[in-house]
TIMI-2910 file (N, C-alpha, C, CB; in pm, 1 decimal, decimal comma, always signed):
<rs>
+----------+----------+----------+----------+----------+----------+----------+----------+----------+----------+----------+----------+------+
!      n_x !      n_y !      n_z !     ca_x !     ca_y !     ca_z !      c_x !      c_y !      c_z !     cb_x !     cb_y !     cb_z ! resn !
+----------+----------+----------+----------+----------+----------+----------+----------+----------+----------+----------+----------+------+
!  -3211,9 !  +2826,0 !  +4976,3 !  -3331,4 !  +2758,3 !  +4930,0 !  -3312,7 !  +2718,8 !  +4784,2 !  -3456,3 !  +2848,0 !  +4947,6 !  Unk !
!  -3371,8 !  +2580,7 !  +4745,6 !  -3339,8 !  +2552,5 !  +4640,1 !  -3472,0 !  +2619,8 !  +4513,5 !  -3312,3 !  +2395,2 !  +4657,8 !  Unk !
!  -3418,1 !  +2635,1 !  +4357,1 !  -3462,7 !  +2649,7 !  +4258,7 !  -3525,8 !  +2555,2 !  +4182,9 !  -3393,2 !  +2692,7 !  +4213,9 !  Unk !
!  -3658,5 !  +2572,8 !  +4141,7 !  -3714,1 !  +2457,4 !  +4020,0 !  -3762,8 !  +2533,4 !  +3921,1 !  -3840,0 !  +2348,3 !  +4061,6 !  Unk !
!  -3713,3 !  +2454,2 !  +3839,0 !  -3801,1 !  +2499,9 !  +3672,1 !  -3838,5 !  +2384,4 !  +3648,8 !  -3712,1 !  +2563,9 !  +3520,8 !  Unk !
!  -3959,0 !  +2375,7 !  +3629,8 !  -4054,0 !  +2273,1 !  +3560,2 !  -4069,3 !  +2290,6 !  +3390,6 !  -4208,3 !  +2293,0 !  +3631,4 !  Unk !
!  -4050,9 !  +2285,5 !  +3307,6 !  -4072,9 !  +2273,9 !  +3147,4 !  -4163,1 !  +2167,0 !  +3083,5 !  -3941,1 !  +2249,1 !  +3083,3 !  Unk !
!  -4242,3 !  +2208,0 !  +3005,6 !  -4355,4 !  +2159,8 !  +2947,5 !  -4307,0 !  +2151,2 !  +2780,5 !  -4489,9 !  +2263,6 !  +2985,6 !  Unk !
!  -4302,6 !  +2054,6 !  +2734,3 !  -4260,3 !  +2070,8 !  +2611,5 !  -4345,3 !  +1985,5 !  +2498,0 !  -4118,5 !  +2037,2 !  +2616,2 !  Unk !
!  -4406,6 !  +2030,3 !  +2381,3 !  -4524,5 !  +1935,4 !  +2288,0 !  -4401,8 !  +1888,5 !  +2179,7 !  -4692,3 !  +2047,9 !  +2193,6 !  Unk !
!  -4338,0 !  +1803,4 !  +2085,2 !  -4315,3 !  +1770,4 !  +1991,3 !  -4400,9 !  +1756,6 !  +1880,6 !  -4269,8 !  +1697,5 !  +2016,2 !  Unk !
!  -4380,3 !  +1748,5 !  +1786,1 !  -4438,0 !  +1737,0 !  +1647,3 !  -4486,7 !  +1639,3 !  +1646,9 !  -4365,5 !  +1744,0 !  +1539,0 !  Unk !
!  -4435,8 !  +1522,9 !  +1693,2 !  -4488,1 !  +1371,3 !  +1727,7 !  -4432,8 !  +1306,1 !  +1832,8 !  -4468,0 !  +1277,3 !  +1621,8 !  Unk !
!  -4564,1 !  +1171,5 !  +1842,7 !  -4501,6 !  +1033,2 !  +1960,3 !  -4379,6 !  +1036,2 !  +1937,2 !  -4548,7 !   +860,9 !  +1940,2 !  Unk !
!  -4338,5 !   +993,4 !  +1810,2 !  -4231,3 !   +912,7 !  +1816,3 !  -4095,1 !  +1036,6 !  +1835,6 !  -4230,6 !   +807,0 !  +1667,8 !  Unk !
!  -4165,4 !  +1123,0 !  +1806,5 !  -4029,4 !  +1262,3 !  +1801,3 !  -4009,9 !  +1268,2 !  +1945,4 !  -4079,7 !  +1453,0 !  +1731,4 !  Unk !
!  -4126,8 !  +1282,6 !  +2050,0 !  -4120,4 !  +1255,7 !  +2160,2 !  -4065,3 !  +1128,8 !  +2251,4 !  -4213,6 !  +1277,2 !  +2169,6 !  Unk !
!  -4061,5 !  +1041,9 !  +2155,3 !  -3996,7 !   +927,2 !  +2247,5 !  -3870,0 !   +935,5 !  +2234,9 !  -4032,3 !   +784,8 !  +2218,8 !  Unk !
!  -3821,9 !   +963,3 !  +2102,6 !  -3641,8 !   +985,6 !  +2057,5 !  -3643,2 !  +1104,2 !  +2232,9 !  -3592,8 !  +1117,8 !  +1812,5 !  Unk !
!  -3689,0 !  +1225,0 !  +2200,8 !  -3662,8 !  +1313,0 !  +2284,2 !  -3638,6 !  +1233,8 !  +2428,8 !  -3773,7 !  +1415,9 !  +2278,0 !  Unk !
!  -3694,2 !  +1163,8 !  +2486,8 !  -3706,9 !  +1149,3 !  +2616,0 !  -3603,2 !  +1030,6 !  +2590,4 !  -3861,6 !  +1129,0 !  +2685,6 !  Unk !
!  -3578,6 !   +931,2 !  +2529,6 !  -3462,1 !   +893,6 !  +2567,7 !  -3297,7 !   +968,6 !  +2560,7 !  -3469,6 !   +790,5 !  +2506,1 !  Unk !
!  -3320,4 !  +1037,0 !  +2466,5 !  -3205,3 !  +1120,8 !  +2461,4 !  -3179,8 !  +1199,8 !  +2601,3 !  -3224,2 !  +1220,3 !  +2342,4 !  Unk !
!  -3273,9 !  +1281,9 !  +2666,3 !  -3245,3 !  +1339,2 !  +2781,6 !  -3252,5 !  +1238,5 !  +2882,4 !  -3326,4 !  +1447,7 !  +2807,1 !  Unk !
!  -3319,0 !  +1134,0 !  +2910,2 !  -3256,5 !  +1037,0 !  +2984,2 !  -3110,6 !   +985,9 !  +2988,2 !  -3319,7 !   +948,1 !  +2960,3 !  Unk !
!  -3053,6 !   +991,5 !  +2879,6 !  -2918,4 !   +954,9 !  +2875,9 !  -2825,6 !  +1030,3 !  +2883,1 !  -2891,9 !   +901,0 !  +2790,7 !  Unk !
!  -2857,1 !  +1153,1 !  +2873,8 !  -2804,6 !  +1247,7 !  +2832,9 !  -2777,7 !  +1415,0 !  +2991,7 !  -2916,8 !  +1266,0 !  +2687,5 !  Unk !
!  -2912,4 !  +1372,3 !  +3041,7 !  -2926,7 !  +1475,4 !  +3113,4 !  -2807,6 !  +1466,0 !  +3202,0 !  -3056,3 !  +1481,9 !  +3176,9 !  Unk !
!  -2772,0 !  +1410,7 !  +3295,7 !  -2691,9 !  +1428,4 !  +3410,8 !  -2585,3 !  +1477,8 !  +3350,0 !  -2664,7 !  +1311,8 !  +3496,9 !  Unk !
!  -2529,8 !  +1446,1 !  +3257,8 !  -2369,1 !  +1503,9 !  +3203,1 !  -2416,9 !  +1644,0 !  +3162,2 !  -2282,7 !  +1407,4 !  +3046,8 !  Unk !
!  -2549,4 !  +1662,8 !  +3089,3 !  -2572,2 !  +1766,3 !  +3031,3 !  -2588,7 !  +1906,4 !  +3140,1 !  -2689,2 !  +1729,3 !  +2948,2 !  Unk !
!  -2623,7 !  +1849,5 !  +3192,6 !  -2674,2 !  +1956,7 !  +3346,3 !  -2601,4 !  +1935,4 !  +3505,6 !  -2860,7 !  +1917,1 !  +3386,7 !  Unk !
!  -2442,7 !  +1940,7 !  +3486,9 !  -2409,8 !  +1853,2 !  +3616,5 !  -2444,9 !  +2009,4 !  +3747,8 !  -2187,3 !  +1770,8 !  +3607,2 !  Unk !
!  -2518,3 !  +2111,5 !  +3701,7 !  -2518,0 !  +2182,1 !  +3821,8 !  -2649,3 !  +2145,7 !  +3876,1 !  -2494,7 !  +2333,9 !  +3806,6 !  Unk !
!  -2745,0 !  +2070,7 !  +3833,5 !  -2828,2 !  +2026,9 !  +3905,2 !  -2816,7 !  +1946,9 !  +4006,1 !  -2889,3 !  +1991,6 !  +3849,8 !  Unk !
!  -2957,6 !  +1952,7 !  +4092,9 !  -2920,9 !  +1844,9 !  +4278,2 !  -3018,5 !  +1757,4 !  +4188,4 !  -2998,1 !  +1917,0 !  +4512,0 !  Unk !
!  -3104,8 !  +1780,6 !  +4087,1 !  -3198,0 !  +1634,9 !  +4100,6 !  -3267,1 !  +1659,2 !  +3917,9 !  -3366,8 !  +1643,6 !  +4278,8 !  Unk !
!  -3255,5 !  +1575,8 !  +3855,9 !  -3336,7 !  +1568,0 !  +3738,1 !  -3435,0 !  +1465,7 !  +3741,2 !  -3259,3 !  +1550,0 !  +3625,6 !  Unk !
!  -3567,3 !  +1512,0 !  +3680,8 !  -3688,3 !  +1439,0 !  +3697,2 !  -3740,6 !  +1425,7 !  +3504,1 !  -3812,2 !  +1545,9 !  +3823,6 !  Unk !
!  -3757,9 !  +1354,3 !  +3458,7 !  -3758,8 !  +1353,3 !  +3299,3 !  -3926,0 !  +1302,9 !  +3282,8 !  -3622,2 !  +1224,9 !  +3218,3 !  Unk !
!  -4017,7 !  +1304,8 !  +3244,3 !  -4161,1 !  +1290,1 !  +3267,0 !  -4214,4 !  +1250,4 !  +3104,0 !  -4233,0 !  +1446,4 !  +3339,6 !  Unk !
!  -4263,3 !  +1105,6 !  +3118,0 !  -4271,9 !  +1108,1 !  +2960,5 !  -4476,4 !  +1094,3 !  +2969,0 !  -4153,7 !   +928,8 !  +2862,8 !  Unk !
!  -4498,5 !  +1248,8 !  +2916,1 !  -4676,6 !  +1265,3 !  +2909,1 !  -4728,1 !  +1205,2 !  +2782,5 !  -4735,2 !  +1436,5 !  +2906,1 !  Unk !
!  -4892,5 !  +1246,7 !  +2792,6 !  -4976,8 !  +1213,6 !  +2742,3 !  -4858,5 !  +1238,0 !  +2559,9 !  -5130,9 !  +1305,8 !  +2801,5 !  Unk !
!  -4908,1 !  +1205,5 !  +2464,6 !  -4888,7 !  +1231,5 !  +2332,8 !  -4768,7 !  +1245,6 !  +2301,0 !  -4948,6 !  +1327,3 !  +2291,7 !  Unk !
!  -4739,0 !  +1372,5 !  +2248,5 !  -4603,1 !  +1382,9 !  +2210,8 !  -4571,0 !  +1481,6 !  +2343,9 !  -4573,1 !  +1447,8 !  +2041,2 !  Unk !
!  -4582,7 !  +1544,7 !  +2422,9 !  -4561,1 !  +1554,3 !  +2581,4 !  -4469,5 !  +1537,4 !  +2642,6 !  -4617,4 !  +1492,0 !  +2645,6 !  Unk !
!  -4350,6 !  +1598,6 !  +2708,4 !  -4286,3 !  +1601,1 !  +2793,0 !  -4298,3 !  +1652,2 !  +2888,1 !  -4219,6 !  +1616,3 !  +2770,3 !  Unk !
!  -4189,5 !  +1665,8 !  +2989,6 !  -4231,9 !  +1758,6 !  +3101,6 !  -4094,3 !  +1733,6 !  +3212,1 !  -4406,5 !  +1707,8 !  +3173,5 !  Unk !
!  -4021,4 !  +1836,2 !  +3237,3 !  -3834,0 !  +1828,1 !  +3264,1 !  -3850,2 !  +1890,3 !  +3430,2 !  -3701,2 !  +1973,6 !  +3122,5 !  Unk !
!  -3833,3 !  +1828,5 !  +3522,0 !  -3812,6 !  +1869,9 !  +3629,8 !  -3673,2 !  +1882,8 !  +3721,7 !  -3890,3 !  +1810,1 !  +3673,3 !  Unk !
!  -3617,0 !  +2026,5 !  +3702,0 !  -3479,0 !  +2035,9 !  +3717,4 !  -3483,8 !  +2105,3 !  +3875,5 !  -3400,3 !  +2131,2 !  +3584,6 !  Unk !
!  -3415,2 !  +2098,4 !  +3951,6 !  -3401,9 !  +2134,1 !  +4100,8 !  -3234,6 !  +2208,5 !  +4112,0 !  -3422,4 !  +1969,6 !  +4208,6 !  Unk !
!  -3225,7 !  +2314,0 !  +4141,4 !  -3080,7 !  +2348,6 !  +4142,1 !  -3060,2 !  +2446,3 !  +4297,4 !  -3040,3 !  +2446,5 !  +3980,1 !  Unk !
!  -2929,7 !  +2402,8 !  +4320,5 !  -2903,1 !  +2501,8 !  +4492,7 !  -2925,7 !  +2609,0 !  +4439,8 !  -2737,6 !  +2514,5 !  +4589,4 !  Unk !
!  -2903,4 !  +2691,9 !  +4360,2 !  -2928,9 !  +2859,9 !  +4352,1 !  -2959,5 !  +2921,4 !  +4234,2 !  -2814,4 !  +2938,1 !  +4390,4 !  Unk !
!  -2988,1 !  +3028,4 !  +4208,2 !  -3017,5 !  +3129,0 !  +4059,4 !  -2901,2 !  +3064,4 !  +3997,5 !  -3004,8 !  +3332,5 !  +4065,4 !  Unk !
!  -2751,0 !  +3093,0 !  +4078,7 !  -2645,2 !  +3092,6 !  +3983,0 !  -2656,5 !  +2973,5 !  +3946,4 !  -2512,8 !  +3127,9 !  +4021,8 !  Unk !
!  -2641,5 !  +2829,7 !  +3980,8 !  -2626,2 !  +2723,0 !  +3939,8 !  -2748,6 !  +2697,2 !  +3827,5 !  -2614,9 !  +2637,2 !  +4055,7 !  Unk !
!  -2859,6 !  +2743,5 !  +3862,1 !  -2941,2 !  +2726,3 !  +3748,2 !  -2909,5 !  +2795,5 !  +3583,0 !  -3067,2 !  +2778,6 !  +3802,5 !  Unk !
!  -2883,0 !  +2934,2 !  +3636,6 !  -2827,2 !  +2958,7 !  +3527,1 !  -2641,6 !  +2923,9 !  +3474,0 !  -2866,2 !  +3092,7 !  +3531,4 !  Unk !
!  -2597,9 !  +2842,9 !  +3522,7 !  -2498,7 !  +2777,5 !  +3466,8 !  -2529,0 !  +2666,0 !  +3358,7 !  -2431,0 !  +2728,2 !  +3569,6 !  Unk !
!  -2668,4 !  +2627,7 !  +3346,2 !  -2707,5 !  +2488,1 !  +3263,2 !  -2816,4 !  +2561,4 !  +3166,3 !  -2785,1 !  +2338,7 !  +3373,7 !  Unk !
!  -2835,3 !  +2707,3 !  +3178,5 !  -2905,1 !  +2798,6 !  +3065,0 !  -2824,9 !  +2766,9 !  +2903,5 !  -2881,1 !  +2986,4 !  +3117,5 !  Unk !
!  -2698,3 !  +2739,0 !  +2914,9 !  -2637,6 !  +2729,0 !  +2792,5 !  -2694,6 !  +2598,8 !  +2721,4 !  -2483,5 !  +2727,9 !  +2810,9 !  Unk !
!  -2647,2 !  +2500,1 !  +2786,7 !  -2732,6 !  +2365,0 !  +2742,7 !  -2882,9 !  +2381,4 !  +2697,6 !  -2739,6 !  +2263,2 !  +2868,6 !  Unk !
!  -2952,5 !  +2423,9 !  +2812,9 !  -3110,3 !  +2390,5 !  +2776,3 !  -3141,5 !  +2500,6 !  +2695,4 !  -3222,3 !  +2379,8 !  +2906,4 !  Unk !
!  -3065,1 !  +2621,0 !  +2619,0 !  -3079,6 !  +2711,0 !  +2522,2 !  -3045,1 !  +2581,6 !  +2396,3 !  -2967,5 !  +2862,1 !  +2542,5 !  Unk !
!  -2976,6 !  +2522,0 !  +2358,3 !  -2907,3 !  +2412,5 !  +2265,4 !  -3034,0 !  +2309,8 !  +2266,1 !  -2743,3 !  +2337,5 !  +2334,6 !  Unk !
!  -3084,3 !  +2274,8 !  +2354,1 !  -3195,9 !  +2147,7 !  +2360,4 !  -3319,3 !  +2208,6 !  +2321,9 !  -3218,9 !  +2072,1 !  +2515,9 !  Unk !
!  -3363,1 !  +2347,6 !  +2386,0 !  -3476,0 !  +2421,5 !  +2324,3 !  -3477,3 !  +2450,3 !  +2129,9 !  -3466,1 !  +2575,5 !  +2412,8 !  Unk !
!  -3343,1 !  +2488,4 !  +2137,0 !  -3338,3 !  +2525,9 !  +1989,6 !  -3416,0 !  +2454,8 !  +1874,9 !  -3207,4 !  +2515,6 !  +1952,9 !  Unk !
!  -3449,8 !  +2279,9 !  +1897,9 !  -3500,9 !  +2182,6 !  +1862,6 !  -3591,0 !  +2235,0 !  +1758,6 !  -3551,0 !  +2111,5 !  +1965,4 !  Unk !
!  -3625,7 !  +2217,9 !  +1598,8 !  -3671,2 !  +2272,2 !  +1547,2 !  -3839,0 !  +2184,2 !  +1549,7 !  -3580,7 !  +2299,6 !  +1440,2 !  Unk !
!  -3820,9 !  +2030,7 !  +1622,0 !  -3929,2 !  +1943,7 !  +1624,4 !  -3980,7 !  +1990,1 !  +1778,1 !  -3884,3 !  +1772,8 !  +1597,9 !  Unk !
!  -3962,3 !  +2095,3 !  +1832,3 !  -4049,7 !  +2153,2 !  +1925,1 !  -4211,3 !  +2225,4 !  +1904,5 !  -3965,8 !  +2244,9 !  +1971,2 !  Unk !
!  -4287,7 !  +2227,7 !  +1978,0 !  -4425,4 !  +2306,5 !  +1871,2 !  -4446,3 !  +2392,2 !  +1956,1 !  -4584,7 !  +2223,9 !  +1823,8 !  Unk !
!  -4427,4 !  +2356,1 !  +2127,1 !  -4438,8 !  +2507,1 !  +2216,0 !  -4378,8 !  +2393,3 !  +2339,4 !  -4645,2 !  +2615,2 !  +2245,0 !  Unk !
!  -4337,5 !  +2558,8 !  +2417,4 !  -4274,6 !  +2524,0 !  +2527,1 !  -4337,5 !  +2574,3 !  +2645,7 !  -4148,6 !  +2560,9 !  +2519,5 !  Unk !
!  -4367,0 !  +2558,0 !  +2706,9 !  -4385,9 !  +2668,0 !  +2863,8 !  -4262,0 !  +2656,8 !  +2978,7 !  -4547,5 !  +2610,3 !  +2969,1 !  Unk !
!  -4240,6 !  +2671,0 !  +3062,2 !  -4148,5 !  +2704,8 !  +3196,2 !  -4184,0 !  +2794,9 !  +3307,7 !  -4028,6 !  +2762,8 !  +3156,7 !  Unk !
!  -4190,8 !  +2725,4 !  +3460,0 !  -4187,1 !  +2771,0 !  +3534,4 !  -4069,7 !  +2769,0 !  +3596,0 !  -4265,7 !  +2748,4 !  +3574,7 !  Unk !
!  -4068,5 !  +2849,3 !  +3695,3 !  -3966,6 !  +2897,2 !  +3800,0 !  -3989,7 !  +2927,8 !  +3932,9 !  -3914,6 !  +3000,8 !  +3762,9 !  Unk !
!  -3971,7 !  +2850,8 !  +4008,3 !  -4003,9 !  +2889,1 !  +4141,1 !  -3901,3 !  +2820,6 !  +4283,7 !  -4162,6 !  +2841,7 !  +4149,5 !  Unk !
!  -3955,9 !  +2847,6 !  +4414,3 !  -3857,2 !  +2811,8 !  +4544,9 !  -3927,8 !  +2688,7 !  +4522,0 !  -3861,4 !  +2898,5 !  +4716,9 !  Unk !
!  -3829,5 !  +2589,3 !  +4598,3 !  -3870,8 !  +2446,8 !  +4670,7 !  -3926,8 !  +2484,1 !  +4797,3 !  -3743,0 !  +2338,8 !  +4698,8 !  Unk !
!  -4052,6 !  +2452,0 !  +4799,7 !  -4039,4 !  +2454,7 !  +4944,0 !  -4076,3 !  +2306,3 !  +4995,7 !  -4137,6 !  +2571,6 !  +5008,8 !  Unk !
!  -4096,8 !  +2221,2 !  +4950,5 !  -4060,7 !  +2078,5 !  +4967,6 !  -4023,9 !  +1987,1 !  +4907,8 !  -4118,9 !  +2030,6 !  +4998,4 !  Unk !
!  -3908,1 !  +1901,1 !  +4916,6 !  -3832,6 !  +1787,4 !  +4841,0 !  -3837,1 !  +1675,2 !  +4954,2 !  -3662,7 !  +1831,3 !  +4789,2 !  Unk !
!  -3957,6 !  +1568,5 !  +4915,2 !  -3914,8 !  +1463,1 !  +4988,5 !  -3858,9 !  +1364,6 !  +4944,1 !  -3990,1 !  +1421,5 !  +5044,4 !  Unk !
!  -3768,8 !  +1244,2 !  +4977,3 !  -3775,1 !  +1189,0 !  +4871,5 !  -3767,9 !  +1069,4 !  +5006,0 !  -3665,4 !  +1221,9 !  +4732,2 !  Unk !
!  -3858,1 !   +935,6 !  +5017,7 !  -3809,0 !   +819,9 !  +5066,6 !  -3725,0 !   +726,3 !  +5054,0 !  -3861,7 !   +777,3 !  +5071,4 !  Unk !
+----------+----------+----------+----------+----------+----------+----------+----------+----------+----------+----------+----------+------+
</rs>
């Protein structure tokens, strides 16, 4: 069964937030190749929101090193993260 962590992330600002979201747009797939699916979510304000899907614990925590390096971000203001099973991925 597959793994999701959802991440919620505020920046200091829009615009800190927009750098942010293009950077992980460009950036994510190389950055995280143990993921099955990256979802990049650009919210309300300065707002993000990272939807990562991985086959197992282990593979998820193989891309802990990276998203420890991307968290570090000192233009972060708070983070949240969930963790939980898929129990549905549709995709048409």
């Amino acid at each position: 069964m597959s793994i999701v962590r959802i991440t919620t992330i505020t920046l200091i600002s829009q615009e800190v937030a927009d750098a942010a979201a293009l950077s992980y747009a460009a950036n994510a797939v190389k950055d995280f190749p143990s993921a099955e699916q990256l979802i990049g979510i650009r919210s309300e304000g300065s707002k993000l929101i990272a939807v990562s899907i991985y086959e197992s614990q282990a593979a998820m925590d193989k891309a802990d090193a990276e998203r420890d390096k991307r968290m570090a971000n000192s233009d972060i203001v708070s983070m949240e993260s969930v963790i939980g099973e898929v129990t549905l991925n549709h995709i048409n």
